[in-house]
ROPA-118316 format. One line per field, with one value per residue (C-alpha): y, z, x; residue in one letter. Coordinates in Angstrom, 2 decimals, decimal comma, padded with zeros to 5 digits, always signed. Last residue first. Layout:
BEGIN
Y (Y/...) .
Z (Z/...) .
X (X/...) .
code (A/...) .
//
This chain:
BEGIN
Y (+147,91/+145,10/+142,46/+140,40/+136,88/+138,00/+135,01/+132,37/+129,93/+126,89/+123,28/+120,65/+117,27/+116,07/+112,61/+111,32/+111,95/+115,10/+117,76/+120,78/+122,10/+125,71/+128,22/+130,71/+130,83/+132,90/+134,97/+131,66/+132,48/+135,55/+134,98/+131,26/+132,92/+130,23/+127,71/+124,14/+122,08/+118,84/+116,89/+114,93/+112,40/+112,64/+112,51/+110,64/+110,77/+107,99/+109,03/+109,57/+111,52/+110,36/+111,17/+114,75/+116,37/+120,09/+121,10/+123,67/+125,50/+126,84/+128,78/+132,22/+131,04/+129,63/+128,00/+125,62/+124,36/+121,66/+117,69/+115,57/+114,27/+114,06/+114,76/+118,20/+120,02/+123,57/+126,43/+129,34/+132,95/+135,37/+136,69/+135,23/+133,76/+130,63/+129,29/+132,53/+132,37/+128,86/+125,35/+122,89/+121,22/+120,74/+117,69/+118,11/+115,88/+112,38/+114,60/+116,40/+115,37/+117,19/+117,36/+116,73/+117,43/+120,16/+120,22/+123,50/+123,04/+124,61/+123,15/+123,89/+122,59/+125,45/+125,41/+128,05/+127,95/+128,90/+130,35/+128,68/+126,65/+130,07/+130,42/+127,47/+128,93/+128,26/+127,43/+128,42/+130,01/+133,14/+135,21/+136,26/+138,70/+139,17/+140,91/+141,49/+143,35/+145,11/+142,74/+140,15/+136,89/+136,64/+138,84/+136,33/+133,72/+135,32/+136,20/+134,67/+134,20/+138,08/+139,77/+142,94/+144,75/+146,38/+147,07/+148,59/+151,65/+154,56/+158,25/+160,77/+161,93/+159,52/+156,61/+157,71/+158,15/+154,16/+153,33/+155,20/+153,24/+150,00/+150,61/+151,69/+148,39/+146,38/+146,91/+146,38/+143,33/+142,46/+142,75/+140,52/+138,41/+137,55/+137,75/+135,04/+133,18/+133,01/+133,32/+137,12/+137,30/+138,09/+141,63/+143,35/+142,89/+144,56/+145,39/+147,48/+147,91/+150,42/+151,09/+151,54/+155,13/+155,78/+157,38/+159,12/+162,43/+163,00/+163,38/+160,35/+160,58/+163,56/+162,83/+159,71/+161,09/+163,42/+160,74/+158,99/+162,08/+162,38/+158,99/+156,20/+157,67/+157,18/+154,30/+152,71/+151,33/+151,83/+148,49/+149,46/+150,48/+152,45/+152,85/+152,43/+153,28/+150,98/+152,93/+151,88) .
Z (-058,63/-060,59/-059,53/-058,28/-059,34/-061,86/-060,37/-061,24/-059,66/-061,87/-060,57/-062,02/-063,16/-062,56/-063,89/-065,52/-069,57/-068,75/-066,30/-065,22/-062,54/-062,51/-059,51/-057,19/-059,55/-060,75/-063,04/-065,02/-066,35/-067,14/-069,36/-070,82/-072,07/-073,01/-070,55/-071,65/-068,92/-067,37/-065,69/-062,07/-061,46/-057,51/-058,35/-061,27/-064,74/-067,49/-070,35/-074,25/-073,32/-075,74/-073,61/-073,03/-069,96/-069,35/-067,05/-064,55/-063,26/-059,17/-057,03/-058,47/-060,71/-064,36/-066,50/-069,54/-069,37/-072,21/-071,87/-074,88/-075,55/-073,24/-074,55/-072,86/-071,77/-073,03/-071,09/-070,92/-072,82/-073,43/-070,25/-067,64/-065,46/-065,32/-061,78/-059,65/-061,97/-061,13/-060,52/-057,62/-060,76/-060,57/-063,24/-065,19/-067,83/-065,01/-062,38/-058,67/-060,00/-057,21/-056,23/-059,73/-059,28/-061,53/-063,46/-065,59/-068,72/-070,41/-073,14/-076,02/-079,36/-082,08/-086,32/-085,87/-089,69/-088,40/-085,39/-083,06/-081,40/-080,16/-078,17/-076,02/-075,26/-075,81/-073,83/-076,22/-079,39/-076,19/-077,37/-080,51/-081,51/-084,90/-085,97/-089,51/-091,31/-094,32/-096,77/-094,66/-094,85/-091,04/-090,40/-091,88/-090,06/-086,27/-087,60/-084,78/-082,28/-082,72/-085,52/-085,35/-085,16/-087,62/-085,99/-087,39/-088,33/-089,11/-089,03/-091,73/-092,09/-095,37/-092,55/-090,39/-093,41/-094,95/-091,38/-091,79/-094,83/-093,23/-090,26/-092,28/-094,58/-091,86/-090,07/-093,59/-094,46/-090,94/-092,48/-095,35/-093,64/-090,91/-093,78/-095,56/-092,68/-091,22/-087,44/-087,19/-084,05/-085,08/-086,51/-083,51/-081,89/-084,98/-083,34/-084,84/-084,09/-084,35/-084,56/-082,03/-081,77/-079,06/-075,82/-073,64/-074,11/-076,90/-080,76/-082,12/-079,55/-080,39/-084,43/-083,93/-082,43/-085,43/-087,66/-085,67/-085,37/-089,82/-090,78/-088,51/-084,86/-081,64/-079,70/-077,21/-077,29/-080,80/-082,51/-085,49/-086,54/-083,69/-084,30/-081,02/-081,04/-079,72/-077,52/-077,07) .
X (+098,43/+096,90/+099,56/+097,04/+098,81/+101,51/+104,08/+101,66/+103,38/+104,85/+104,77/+106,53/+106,48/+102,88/+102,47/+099,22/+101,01/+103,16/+101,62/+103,12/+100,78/+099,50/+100,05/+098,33/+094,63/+092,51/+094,98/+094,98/+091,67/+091,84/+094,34/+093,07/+090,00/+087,37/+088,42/+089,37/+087,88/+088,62/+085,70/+086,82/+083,65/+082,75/+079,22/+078,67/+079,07/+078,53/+080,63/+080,04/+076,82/+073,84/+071,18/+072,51/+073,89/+073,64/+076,21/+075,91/+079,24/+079,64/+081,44/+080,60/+076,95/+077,78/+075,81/+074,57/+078,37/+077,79/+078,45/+077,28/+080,70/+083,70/+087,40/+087,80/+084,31/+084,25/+084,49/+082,05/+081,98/+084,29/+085,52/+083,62/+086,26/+086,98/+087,39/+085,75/+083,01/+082,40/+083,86/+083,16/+080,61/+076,84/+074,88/+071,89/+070,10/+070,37/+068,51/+069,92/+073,23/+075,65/+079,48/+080,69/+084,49/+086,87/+090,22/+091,16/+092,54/+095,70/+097,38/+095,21/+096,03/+097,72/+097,31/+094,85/+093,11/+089,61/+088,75/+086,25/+089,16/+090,56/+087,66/+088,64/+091,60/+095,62/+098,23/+101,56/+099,61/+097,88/+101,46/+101,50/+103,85/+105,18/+108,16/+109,61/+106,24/+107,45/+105,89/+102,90/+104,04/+104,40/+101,53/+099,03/+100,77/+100,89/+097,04/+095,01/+097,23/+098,54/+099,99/+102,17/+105,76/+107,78/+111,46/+114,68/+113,02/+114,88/+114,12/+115,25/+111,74/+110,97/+111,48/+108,82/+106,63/+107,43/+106,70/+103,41/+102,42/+103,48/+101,44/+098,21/+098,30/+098,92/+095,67/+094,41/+095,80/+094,33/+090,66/+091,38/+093,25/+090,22/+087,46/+089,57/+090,66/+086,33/+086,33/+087,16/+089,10/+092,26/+090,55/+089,49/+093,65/+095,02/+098,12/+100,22/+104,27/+107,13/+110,51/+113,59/+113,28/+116,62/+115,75/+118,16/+118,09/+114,94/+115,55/+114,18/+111,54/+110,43/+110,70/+108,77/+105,66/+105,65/+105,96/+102,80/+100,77/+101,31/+100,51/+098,80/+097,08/+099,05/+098,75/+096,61/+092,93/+091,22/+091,65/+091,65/+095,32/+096,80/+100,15/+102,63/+105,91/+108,92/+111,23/+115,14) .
code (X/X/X/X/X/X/X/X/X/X/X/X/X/X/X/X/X/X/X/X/X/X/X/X/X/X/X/X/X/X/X/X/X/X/X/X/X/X/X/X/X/X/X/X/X/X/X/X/X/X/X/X/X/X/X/X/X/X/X/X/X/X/X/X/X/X/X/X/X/X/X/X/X/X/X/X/X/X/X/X/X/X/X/X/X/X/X/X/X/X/X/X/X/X/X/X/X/X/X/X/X/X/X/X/X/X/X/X/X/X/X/X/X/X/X/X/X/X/X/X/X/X/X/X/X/X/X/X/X/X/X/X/X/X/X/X/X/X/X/X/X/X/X/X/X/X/X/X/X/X/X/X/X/X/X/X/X/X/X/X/X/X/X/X/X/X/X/X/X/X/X/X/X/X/X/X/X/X/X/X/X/X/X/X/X/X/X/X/X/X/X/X/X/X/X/X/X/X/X/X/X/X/X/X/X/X/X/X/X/X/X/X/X/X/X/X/X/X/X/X/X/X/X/X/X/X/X/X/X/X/X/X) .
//
């Protein structure tokens, strides 16, 4: 079964909405060995609109394209058993959206520190990232064991989890600055463990060999990150 690919905005893969789509369709409909399946859109620009209304308004129109090509594909004599779309940020817009009967989030079950900036994400994160001070040269700036190499770069630095008044002001390859205010909700110290929520859970999580499972202060499993370096 083959699932076709619109491209509705986002401009990486898939074939163009209307008549390059139907025509896609029609080859693969009448291939050897390959059965159309349906389709699917995803308006990855548009789930990251902060404001709802801006954010619906621009993935109605994602959708908009994809269902009027569907209704295309299906004038041809081809049916479509699957309409695919929505991400994190617009699972729910997606959801209610007519024609649509598949949505496919994916970052809802750990979550990111840049999905907290979007509005109307009903998801917490999960994953956080646990580093040491191992400097305070001055009582405004402190040095984490945590880099580049520990969160990535990918859209921005983490946030600090659950302590006020802490703010990554940098990040060099081994290491994280924090800016410490004078109203900090905790006294740090060298040898203080910070948790971070990083801003890009995906990239993130590709740093590492495996994640630990943790429920209230016990660890109950360990996972490996099976997709480690699998880039080839």
């Amino acid at each position: 079964k083959v699932i076709e690919e619109i491209n509705v905005g986002l401009n990486r893969c898939g074939v163009e909405p209307g008549k390059p789509a139907v025509e896609l369709a029609e080859k693969i409909s009448k291939s050897k060995g390959l059965i159309f399946e349906g389709v699917l859109g995803f308006e990855g620009y548009a789930i990251w609109i902060k404001e709802f209304k801006e954010r619906e308004k621009a993935c109605k129109e994602c959708y908009r394209k994809l269902i009027e090509t569907v209704k295309e594909i299906e004038k041809a004599g081809i049916n479509v058993n699957t309409v695919g779309a929505g991400g994190t940020g617009s699972f729910n817009i997606a959801a209610e959206y007519p024609g649509i009967n598949e949505i496919q989030p994916g970052h809802y079950a750990i979550m990111s520190a840049s999905h907290l900036m979007i509005e109307g994400i009903p998801f917490k994160p999960a994953l956080t990232i646990l580093t040491t001070i191992i400097s305070k040269p001055t009582e405004t700036r402190a040095v984490i064991d945590g880099g580049v190499k520990t969160f990535s770069l990918m859209l921005g630095n983490p946030i600090v989890k659950d302590i006020e008044g802490v703010t990554v002001s940098a990040l060099h390859v081994e290491h994280g600055i924090l800016k410490l205010s004078s109203n900090c909700s905790r006294n740090l110290s060298v040898g203080d463990k910070i948790e971070f929520i990083p801003a890009y859970s995906e990239t993130a999580i590709n740093l590492f060999d495996k994640v630990y499972v943790v429920k209230g202060d016990e660890v109950i499993a360990t996972w490996k990150v099976e997709a480690r370096g699998r880039v080839d």
